[in-house]
ZAMIDO-23914 format. One record per residue (C-alpha): residue number from 0; residue in three letters; y, x, z. Coordinates in nm, 3 decimals, padded with zeros to 5 digits. Example, Ala and Ser with C-alpha at 12.3 -4.5 7.8 and 13.67 -1.06 7.14 Angstrom:
BEGIN
 resi resn       Y       X       Z
    0  ALA -00.450  01.230  00.780
    1  SER -00.106  01.367  00.714
END
This chain:
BEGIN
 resi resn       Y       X       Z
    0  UNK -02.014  14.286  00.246
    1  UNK -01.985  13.919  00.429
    2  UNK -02.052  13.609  00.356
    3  UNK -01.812  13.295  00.401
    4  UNK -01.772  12.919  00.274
    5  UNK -01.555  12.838  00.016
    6  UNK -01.410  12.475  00.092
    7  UNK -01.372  12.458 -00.300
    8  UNK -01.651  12.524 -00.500
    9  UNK -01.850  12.428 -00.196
   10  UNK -02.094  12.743 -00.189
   11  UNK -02.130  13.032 -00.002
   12  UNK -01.942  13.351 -00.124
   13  UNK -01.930  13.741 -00.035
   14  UNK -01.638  13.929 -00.021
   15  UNK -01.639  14.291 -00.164
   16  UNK -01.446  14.463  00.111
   17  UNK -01.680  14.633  00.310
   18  UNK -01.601  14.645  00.717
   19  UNK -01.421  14.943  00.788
   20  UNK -01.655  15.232  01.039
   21  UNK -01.585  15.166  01.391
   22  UNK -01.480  15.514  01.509
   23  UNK -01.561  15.504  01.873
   24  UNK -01.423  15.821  02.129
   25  UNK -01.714  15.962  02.374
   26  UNK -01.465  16.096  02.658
   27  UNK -01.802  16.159  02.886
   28  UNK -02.013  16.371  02.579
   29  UNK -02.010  16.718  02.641
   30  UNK -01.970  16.871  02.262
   31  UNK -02.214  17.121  02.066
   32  UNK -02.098  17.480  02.135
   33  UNK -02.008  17.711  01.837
   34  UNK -02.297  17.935  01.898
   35  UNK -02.518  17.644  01.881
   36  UNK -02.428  17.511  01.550
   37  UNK -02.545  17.767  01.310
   38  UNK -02.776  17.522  01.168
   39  UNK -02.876  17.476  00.797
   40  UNK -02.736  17.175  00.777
   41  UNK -02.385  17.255  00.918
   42  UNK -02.167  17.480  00.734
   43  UNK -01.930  17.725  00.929
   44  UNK -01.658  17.939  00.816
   45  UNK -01.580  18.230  01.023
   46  UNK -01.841  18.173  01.309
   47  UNK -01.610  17.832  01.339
   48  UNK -01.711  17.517  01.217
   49  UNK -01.459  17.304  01.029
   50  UNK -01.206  17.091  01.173
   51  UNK -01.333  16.795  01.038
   52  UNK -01.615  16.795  01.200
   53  UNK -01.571  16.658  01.532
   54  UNK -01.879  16.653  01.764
   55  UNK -01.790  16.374  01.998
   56  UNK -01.691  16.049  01.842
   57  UNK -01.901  15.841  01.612
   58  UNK -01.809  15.741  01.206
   59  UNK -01.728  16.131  01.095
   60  UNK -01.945  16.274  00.843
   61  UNK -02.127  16.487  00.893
   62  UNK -02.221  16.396  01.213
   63  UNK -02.411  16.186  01.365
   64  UNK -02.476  15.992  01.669
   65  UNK -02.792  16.150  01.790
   66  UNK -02.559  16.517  01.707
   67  UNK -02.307  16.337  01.899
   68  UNK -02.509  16.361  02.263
   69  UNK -02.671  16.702  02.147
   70  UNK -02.563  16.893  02.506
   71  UNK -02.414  17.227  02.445
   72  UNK -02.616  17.366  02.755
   73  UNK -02.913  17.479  02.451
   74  UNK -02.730  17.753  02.320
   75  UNK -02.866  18.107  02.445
   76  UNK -02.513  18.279  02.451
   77  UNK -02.328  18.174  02.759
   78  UNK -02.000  18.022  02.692
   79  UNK -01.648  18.147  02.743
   80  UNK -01.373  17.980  02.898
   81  UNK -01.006  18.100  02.853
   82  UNK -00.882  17.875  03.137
   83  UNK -01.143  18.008  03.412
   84  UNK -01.073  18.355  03.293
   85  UNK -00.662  18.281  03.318
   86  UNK -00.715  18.144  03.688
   87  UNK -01.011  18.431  03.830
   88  UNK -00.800  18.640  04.035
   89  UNK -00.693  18.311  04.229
   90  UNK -01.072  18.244  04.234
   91  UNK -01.190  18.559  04.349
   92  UNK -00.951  18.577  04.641
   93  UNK -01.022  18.218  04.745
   94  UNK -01.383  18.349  04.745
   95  UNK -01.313  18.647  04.949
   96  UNK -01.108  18.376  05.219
   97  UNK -01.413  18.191  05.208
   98  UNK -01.295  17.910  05.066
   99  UNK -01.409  17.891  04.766
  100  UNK -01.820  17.947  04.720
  101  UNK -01.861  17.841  04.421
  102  UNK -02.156  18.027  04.127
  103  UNK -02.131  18.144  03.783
  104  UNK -02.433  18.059  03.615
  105  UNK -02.584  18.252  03.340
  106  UNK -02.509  18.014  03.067
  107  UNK -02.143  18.036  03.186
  108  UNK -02.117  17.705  03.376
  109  UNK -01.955  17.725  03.706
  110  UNK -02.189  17.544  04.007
  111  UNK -02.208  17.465  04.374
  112  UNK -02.506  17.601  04.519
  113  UNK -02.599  17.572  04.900
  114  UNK -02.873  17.861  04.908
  115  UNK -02.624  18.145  04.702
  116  UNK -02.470  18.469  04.772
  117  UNK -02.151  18.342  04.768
  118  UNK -02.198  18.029  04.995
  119  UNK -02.348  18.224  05.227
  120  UNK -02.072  18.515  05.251
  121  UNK -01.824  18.179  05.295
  122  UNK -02.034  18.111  05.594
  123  UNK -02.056  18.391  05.744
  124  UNK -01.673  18.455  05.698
  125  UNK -01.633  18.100  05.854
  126  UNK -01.814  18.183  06.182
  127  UNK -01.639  18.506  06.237
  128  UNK -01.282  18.379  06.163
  129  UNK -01.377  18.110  06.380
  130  UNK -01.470  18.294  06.672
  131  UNK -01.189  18.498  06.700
  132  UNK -00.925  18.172  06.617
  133  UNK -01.086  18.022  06.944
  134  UNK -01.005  18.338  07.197
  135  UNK -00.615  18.270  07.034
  136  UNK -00.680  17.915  07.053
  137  UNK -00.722  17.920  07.421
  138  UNK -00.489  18.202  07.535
  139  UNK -00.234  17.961  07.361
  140  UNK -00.334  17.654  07.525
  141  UNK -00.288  17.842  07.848
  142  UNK  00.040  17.959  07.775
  143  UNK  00.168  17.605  07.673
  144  UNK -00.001  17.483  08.033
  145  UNK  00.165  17.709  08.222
  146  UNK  00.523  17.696  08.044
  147  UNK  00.785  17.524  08.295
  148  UNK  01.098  17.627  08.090
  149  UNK  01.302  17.361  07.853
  150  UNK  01.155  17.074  07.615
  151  UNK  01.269  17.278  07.310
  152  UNK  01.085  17.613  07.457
  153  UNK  00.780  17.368  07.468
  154  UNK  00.772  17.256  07.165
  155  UNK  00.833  17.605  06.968
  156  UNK  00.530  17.690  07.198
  157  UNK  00.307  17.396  07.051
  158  UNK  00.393  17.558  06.669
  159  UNK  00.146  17.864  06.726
  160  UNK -00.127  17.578  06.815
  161  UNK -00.032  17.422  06.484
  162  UNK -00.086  17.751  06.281
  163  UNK -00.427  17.754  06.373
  164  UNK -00.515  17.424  06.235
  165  UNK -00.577  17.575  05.860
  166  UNK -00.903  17.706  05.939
  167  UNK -01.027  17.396  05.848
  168  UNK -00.945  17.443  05.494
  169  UNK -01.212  17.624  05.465
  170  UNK -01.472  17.352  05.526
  171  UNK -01.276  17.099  05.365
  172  UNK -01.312  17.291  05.046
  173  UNK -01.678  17.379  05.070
  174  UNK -01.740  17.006  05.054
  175  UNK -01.511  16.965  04.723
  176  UNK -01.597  17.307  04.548
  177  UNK -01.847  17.056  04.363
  178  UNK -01.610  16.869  04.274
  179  UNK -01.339  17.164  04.166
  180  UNK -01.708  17.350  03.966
  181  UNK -01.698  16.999  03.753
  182  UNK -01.300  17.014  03.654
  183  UNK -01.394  17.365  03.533
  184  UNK -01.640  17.265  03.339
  185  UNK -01.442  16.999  03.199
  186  UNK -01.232  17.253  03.077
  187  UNK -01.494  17.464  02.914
  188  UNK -01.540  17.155  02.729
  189  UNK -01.211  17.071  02.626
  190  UNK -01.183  17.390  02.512
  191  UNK -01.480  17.361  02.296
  192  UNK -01.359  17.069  02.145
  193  UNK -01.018  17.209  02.059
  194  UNK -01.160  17.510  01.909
  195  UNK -01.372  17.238  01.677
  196  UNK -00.991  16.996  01.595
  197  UNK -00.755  17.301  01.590
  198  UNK -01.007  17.581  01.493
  199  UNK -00.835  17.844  01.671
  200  UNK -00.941  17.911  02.082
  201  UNK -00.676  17.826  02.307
  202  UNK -00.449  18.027  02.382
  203  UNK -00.267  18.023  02.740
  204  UNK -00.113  18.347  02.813
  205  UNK -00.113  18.266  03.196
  206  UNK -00.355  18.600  03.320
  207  UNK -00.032  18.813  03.402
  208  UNK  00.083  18.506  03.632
  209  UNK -00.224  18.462  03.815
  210  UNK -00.297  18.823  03.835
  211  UNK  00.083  18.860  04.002
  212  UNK  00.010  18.563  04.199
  213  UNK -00.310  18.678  04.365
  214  UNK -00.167  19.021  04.427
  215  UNK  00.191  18.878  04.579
  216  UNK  00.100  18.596  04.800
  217  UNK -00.117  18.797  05.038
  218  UNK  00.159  19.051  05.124
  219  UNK  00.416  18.819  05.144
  220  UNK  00.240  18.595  05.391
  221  UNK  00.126  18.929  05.570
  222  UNK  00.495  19.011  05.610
  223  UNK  00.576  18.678  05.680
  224  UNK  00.326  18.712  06.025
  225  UNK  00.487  19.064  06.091
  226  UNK  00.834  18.930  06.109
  227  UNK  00.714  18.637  06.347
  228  UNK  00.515  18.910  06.557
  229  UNK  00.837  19.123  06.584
  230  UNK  01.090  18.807  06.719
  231  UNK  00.852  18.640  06.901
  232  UNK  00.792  18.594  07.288
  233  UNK  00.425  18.598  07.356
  234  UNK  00.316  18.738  07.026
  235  UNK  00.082  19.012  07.087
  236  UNK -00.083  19.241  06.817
  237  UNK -00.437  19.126  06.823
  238  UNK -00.306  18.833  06.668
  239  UNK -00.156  18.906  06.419
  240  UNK -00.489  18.978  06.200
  241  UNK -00.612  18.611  06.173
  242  UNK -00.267  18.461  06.144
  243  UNK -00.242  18.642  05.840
  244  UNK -00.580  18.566  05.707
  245  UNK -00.491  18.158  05.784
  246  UNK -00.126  18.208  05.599
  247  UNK -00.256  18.348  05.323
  248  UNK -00.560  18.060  05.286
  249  UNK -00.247  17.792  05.292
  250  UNK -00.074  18.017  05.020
  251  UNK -00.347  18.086  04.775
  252  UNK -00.461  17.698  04.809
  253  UNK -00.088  17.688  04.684
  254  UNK -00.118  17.922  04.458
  255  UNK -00.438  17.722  04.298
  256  UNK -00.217  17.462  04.260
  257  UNK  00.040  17.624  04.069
  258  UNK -00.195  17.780  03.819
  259  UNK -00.421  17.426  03.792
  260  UNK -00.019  17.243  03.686
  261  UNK  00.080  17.533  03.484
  262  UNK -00.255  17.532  03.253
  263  UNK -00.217  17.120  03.255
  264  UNK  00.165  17.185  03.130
  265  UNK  00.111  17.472  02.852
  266  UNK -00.228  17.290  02.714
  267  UNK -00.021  16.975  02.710
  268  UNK  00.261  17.205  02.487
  269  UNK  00.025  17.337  02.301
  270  UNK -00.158  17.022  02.177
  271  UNK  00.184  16.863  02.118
  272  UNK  00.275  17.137  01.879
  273  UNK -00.081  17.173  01.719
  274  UNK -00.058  16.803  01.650
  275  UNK  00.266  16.835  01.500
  276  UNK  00.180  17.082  01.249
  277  UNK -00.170  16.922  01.165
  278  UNK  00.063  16.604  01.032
  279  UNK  00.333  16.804  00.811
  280  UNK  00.065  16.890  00.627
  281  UNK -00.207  16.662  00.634
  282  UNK -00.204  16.312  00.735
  283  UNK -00.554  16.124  00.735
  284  UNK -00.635  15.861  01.012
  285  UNK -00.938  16.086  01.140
  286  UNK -00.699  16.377  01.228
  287  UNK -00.476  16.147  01.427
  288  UNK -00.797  16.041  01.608
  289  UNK -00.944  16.379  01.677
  290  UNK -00.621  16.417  01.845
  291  UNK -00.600  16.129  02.029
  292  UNK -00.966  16.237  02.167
  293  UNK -00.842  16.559  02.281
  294  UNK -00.526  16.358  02.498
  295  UNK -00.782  16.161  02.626
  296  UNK -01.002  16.447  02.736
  297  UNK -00.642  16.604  02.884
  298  UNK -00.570  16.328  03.053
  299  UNK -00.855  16.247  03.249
  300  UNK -00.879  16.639  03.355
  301  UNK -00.539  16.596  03.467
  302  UNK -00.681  16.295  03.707
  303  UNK -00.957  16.489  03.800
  304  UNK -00.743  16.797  03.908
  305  UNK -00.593  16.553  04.179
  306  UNK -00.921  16.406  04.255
  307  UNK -01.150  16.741  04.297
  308  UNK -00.871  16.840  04.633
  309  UNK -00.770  16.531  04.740
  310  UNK -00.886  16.572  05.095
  311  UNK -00.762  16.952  05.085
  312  UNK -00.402  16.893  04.966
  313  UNK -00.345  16.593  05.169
  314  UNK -00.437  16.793  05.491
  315  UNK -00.215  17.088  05.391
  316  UNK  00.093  16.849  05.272
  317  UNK  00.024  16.672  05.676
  318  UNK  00.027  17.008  05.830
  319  UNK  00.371  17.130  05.589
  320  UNK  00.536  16.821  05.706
  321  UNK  00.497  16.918  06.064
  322  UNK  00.537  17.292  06.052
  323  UNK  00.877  17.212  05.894
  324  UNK  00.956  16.930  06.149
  325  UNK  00.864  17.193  06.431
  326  UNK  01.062  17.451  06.283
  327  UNK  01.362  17.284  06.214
  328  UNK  01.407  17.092  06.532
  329  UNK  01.340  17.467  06.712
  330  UNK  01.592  17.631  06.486
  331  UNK  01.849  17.316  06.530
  332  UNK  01.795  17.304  06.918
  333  UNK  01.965  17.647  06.981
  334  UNK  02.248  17.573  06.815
  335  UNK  02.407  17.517  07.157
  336  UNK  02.294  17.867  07.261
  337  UNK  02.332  18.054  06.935
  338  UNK  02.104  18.205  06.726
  339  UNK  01.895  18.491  06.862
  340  UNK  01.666  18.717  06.718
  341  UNK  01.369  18.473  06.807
  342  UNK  01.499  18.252  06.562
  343  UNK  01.446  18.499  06.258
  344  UNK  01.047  18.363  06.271
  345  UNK  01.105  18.038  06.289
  346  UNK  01.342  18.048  05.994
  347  UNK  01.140  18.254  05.799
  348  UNK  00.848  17.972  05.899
  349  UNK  01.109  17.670  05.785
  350  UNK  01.182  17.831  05.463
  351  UNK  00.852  17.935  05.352
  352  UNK  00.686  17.613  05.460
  353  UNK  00.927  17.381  05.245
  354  UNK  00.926  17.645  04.971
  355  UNK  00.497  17.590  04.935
  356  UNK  00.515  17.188  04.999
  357  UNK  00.821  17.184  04.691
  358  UNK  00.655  17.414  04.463
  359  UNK  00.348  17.159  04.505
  360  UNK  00.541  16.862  04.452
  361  UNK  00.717  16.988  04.160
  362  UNK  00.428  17.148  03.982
  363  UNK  00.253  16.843  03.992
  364  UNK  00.528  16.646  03.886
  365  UNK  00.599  16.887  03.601
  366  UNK  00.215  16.894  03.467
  367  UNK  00.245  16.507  03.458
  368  UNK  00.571  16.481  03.257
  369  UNK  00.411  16.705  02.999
  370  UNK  00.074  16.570  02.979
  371  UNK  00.223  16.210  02.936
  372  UNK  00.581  16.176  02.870
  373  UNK  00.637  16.441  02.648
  374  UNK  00.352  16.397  02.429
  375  UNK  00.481  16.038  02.418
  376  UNK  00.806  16.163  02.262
  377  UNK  00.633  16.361  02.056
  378  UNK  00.454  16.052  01.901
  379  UNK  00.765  15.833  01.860
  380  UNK  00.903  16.124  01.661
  381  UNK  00.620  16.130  01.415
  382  UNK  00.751  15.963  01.086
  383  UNK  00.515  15.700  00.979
  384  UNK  00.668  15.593  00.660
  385  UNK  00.489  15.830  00.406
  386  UNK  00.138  15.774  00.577
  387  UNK -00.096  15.537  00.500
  388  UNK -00.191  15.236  00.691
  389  UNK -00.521  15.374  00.855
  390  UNK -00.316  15.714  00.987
  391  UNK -00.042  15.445  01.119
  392  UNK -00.273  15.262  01.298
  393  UNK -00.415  15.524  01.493
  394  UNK -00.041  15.625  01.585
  395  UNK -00.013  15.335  01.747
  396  UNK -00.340  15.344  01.904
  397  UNK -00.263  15.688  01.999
  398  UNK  00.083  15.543  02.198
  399  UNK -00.105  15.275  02.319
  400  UNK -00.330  15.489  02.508
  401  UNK -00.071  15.648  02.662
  402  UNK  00.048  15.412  02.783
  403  UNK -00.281  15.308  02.921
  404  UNK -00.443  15.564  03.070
  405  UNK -00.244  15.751  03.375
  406  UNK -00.202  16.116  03.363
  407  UNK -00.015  16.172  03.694
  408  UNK -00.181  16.399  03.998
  409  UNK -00.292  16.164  04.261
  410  UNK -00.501  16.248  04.578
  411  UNK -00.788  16.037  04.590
  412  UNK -00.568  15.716  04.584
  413  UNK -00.392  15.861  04.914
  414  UNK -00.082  15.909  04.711
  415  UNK  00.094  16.035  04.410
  416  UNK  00.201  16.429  04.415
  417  UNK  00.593  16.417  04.273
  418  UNK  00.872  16.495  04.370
  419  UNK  00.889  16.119  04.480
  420  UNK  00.680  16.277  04.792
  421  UNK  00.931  16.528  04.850
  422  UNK  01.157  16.345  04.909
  423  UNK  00.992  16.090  05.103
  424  UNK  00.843  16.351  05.345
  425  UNK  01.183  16.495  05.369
  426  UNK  01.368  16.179  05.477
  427  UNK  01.062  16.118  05.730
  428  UNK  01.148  16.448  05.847
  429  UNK  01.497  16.361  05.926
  430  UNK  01.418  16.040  06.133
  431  UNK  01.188  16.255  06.293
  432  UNK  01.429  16.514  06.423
  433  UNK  01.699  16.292  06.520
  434  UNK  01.450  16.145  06.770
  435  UNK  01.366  16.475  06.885
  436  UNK  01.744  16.544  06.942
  437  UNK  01.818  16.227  07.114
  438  UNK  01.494  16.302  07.328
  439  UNK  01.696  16.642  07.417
  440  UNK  02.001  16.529  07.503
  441  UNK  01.907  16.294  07.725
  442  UNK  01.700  16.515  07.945
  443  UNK  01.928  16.728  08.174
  444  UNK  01.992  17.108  08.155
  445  UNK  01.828  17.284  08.458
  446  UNK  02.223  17.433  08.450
  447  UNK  02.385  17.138  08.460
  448  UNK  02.157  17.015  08.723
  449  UNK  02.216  17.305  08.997
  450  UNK  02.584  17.230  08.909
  451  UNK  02.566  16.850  08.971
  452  UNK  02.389  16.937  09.312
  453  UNK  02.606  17.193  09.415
  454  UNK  02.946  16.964  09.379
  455  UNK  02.791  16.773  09.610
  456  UNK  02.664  16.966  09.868
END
């Protein structure tokens, strides 16, 4: 009820509308837990409370905004996450690389801690990989000192220095495993939420992919090094162990990458259709908003998956760009000669290399489009003219902040991860090559020299 002048009867009058709630989204609250909220004063069907009641946002009965902060950390039962337990065989190999050290808690958070089992297994692994990269290391270095053969033989030569250079994936990650322990957690929350709007868990289906994923990519890249041993001058045995173990740390980080844009892309489905069946049946301006919460929560996870590897992925989409450039210009330089069997690893290098920084782009690229643009369609499909005007407005709201708020991958503000990037790294690669071929031409054959200076003796 307000007050306000009436220029007529010259008094003061109240109106009897009363101000609608201001229903105000908490994107930063983590949410009660199920197991927390057997309460008295809460009523749960099912061991799930109803979908009304939404634990994060302000002007919902029955909660209220001292239950909105309540941290689910109180609960006794540790919580569950469907997304960590989709993505585990990823994690545990990462772990077993030494890459990833991060902790399971006992309340089912995931943490970075310096004095752990696991960070201390990473370390260890570190120092031993380490000391054995540096004996290859410097027998290479050697070899590329004492090479006295063609520009092209030099450069293939400088491509086993570059292969060592993803060792230090391993302590880029340890210094953003905090960062990757909080997007999991984010998740766990998300989850939670959803379970509270949709009342059912969320469903991904995406074990048997990362299972198959975390079982593949270490053979492959295992056979990958074999094939390279077996073609290549200068390749000896010992070596082989530790180039495998650095092929498959560049692999697996790509195979994280794949499963964090595929759960981003199916959740993003998922809430789409979930929100599509909550209004054919039911169409009140608080569902709308519950969903719109959810987005929101979606959205910034999908700018915090970019965020939590930024340093990672940009190093490993620098060292793709080169490995490719290398390759290439060594495959495209013996053109002249023909193709021998030497050339079987450095195809097998080109393919694989532009296969991993593709698969990247488009994943990313993909997870955006679904977290944004379709959901956007999605909205503009909704039919607004049998709802009321509160359920209306927060349609519009809800394409407003779309529209607003971002939802595509970016690296720390480095760059955008699309298939915009693809491209651009692929027409970088070209100039890069024709240099490198002009570079070659112009420096005489060791043939055609001994010719020239035999006409005229």
């Amino acid at each position: 009820m307000s007050l306000f002048f009436n220029a007529e009867t010259m008094r003061f009058e109240h109106t009897l509308q009363e101000p609608k709630p201001n229903r105000n989204v908490f994107l930063d609250v983590r949410p009660i837990s199920v197991e927390n909220e057997a309460t008295p004063g809460h009523s749960i069907i099912s061991g799930l409370q109803a979908p009304h009641a939404f634990n994060n946002r302000i002007g919902f009965p029955p909660i209220t905004p001292k239950e909105a902060f309540v941290s689910g950390a109180t609960t006794g039962s540790p919580k569950t996450s469907t997304v960590y337990e989709s993505s585990k065989p990823i994690y545990m190999v990462l772990r077993a690389l030494g890459v990833l050290p991060y902790t399971r808690l006992a309340k089912g958070d995931s943490a970075f801690v310096l004095a752990s089992p696991s960070m201390f297994y990473c370390a260890s692994f570190f120092m031993l990989i380490t000391v054995y990269i540096a004996f290859i290391a410097l027998n290479r270095i050697e070899i590329v000192r004492t090479l006295e053969g063609r520009f092209e033989e030099s450069v293939i030569a400088y491509l086993f220095i570059v292969n060592i250079l993803p060792i230090l994936i391993i302590p880029i990650m340890w210094y953003e495993t905090r960062k990757i322990t909080s997007v999991m957690n984010g998740w766990a929350d998300f989850e939670t939420v959803y379970r509270k709007t949709a009342g059912r868990t969320l469903e991904l289906q995406l074990r048997t992919k990362a299972m198959l994923v975390a079982a593949l990519l270490p053979i492959l890249c295992s056979l990958s090094v074999a094939v390279t041993h077996l073609t290549m001058v200068d390749f000896k045995l010992p070596q082989v162990i530790p180039y495998c173990i650095l092929d498959t740390i560049t692999y697996m980080m790509g195979g994280y990458w794949y499963m964090t844009c595929e759960t981003l892309s199916t959740t993003a489905k998922i809430l789409a259709e979930d929100f599509q069946q909550a209004l054919r049946h039911v169409g009140p301006a608080a569902k709308v908003s519950e969903y719109r919460s959810l987005w929101l929560r979606l959205s910034k996870l999908s700018r915090n998956t970019g965020f939590a590897t930024c340093y990672t992925f940009t190093f490993i989409c620098l060292y793709l760009f080169f490995i490719i450039t290398l390759s290439i210009y060594g495959l495209m330089s013996q053109i002249s000669d023909g193709f021998g069997v030497k050339d079987i690893g450095l195809a097998v290098t080109a393919f694989c290399s532009v296969g991993l920084l593709f698969y990247i782009c488009d994943e990313a690229h993909y997870a955006s489009f679904n977290v944004r643009t379709n959901f956007q369609k999605k909205l503009l499909m909704v039919e607004l003219s049998w709802m009321n005007t509160d359920a209306q407005t927060e349609i519009n709201m809800f394409l407003r902040a779309t529209e607003m708020n971002p939802s595509s991958i970016n690296l720390g503000g480095f760059f955008d991860v699309n298939r915009t990037l693809f491209k651009s790294l692929l027409a970088t690669m070209v100039t890069y090559l024709v240099v490198l071929l002009q570079f070659q031409i112009s420096i005489p054959d060791e043939s055609s020299t001994m010719m020239v200076g035999n006409s005229t003796f």
